[in-house]
Backbone as CSV, one residue per row, in Angstrom:
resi,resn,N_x,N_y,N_z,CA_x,CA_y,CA_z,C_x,C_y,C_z
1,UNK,42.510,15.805,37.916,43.638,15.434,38.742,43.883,13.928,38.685
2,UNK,42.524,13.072,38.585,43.093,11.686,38.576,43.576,11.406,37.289
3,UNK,43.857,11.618,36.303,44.653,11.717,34.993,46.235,12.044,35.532
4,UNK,46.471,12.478,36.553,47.620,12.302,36.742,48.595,11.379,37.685
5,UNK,47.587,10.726,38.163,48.035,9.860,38.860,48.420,8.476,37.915
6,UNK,48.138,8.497,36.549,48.830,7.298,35.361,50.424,7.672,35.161
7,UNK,50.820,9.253,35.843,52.244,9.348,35.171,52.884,9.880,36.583
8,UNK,52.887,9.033,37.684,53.279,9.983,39.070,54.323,8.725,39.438
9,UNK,55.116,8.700,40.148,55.815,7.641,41.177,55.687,7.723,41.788
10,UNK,55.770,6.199,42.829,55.576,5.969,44.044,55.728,7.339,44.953
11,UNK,56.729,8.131,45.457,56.547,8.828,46.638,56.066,10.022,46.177
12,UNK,55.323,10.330,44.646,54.770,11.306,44.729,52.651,10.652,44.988
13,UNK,52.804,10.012,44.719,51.396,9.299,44.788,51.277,10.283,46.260
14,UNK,51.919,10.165,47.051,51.336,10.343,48.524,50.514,12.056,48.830
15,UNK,52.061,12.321,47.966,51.115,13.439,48.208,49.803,14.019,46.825
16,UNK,50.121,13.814,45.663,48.965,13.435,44.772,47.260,13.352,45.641
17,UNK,47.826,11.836,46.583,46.441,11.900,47.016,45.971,12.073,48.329
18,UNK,46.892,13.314,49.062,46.492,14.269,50.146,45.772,15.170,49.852
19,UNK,45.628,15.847,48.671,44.653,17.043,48.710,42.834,16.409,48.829
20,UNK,43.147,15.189,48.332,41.708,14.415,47.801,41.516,13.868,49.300
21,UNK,41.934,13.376,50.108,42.187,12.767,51.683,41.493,14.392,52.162
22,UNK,42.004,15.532,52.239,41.947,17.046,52.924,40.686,17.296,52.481
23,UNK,40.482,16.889,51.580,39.122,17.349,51.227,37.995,17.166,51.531
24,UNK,37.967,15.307,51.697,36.892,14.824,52.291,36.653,15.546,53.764
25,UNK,37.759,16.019,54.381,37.914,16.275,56.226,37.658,17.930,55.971
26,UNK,36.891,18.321,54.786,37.123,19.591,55.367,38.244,20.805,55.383
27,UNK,39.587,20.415,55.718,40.615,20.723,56.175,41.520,21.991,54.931
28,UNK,40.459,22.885,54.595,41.215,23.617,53.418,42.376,24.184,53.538
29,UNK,42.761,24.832,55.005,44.087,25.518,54.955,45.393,24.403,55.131
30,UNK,45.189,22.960,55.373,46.149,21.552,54.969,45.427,21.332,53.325
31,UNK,45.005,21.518,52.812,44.448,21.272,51.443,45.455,22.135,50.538
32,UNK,45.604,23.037,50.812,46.266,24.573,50.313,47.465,23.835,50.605
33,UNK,47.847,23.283,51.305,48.889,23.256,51.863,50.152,22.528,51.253
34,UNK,49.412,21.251,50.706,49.528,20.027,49.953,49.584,20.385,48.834
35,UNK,48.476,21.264,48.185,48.410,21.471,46.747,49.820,22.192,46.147
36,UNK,49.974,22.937,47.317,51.782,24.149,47.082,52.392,23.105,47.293
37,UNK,52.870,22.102,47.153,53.622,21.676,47.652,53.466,20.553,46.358
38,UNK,52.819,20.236,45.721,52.169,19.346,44.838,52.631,20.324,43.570
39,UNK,52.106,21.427,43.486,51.956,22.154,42.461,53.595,22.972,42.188
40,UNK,54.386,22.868,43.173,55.867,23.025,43.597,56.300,22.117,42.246
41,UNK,56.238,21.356,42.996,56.924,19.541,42.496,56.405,19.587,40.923
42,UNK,55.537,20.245,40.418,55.112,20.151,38.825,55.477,20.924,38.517
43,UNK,55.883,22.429,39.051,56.491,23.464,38.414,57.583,22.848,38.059
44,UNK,58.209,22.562,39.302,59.955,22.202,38.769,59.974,21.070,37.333
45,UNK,58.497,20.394,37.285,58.650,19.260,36.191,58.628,19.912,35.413
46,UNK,58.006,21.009,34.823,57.498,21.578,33.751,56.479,21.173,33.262
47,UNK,55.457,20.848,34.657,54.094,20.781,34.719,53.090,22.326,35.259
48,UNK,53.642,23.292,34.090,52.981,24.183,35.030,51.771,24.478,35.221
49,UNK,51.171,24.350,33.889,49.319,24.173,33.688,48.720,23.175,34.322
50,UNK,49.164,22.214,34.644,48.348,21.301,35.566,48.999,21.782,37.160
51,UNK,50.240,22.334,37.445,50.372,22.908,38.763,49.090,24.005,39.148
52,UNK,49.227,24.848,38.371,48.149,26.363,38.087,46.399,25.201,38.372
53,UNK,46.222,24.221,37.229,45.139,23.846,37.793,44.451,23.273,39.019
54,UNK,45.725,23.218,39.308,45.787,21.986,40.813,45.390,23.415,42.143
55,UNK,45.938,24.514,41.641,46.318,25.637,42.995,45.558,26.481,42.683
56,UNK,44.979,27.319,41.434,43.485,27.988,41.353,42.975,27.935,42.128
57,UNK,41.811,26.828,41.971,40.761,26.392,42.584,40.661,26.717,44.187
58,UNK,42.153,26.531,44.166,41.904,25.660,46.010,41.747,26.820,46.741
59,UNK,42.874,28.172,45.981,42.880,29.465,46.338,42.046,30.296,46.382
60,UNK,40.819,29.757,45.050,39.952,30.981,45.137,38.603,30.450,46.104
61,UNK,38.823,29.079,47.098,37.813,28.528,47.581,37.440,30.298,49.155
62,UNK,39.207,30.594,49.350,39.542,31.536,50.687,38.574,32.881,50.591
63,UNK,38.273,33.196,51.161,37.668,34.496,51.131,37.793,35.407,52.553
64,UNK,39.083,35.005,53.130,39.507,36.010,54.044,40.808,35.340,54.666
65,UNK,41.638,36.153,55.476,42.983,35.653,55.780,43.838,36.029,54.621
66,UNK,43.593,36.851,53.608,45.167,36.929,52.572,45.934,37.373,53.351
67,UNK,46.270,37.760,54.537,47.689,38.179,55.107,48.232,37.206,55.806
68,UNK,47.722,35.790,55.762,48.336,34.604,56.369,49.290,34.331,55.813
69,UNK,50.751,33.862,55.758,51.783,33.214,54.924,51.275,32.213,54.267
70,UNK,49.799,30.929,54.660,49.379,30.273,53.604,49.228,30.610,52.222
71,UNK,48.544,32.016,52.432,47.806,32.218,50.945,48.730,33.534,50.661
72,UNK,49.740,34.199,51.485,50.715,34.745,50.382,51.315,33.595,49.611
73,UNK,51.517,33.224,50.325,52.940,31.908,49.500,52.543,31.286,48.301
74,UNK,50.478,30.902,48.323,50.081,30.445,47.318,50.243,31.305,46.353
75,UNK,49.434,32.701,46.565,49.306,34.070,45.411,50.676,34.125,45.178
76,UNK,52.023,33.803,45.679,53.001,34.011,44.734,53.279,32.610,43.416
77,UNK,53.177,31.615,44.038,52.839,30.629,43.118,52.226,30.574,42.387
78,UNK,51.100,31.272,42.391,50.002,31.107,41.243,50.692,32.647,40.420
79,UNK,51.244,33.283,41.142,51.460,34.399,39.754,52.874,33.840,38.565
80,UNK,53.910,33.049,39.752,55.198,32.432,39.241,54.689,31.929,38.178
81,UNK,53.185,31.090,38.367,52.657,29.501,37.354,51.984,30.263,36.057
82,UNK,51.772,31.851,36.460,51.185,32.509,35.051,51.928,32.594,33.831
């Protein structure tokens, strides 16, 4: 992920480096949160393999709650990013 912070602009930096901020705190379902929202913003670039890498991970950290709108919304993203 920090490989992408050499090709980001200013108001994406912020959120770039919220998932890494969420992380240190713990805070996975704002982690998830950021990353969709991160991994959004690269789809539309036609960043989709680094979107997919960014939102994997974070998704398969969950191991209960799939009927929350968090982690539908992700599992549709991650199938869109296949």
């Amino acid at each position: 992920m920090l490989e992408e912070l050499a090709i980001v602009e200013a108001p994406e930096i912020l959120v770039v480096l919220a998932p890494l901020l969420y992380d240190m705190r713990q805070a996975r379902s704002w982690e998830l949160r950021t990353a969709m929202s991160l991994a959004r913003l690269w789809q539309e670039q036609g960043k989709r393999a680094a979107a997919r890498a960014l939102l994997a991970p974070i998704y398969s950290w969950f191991t209960e709650g799939f009927d929350t709108a968090d982690l539908q919304e992700a599992r549709a993203l991650l199938d869109a990013l296949s």
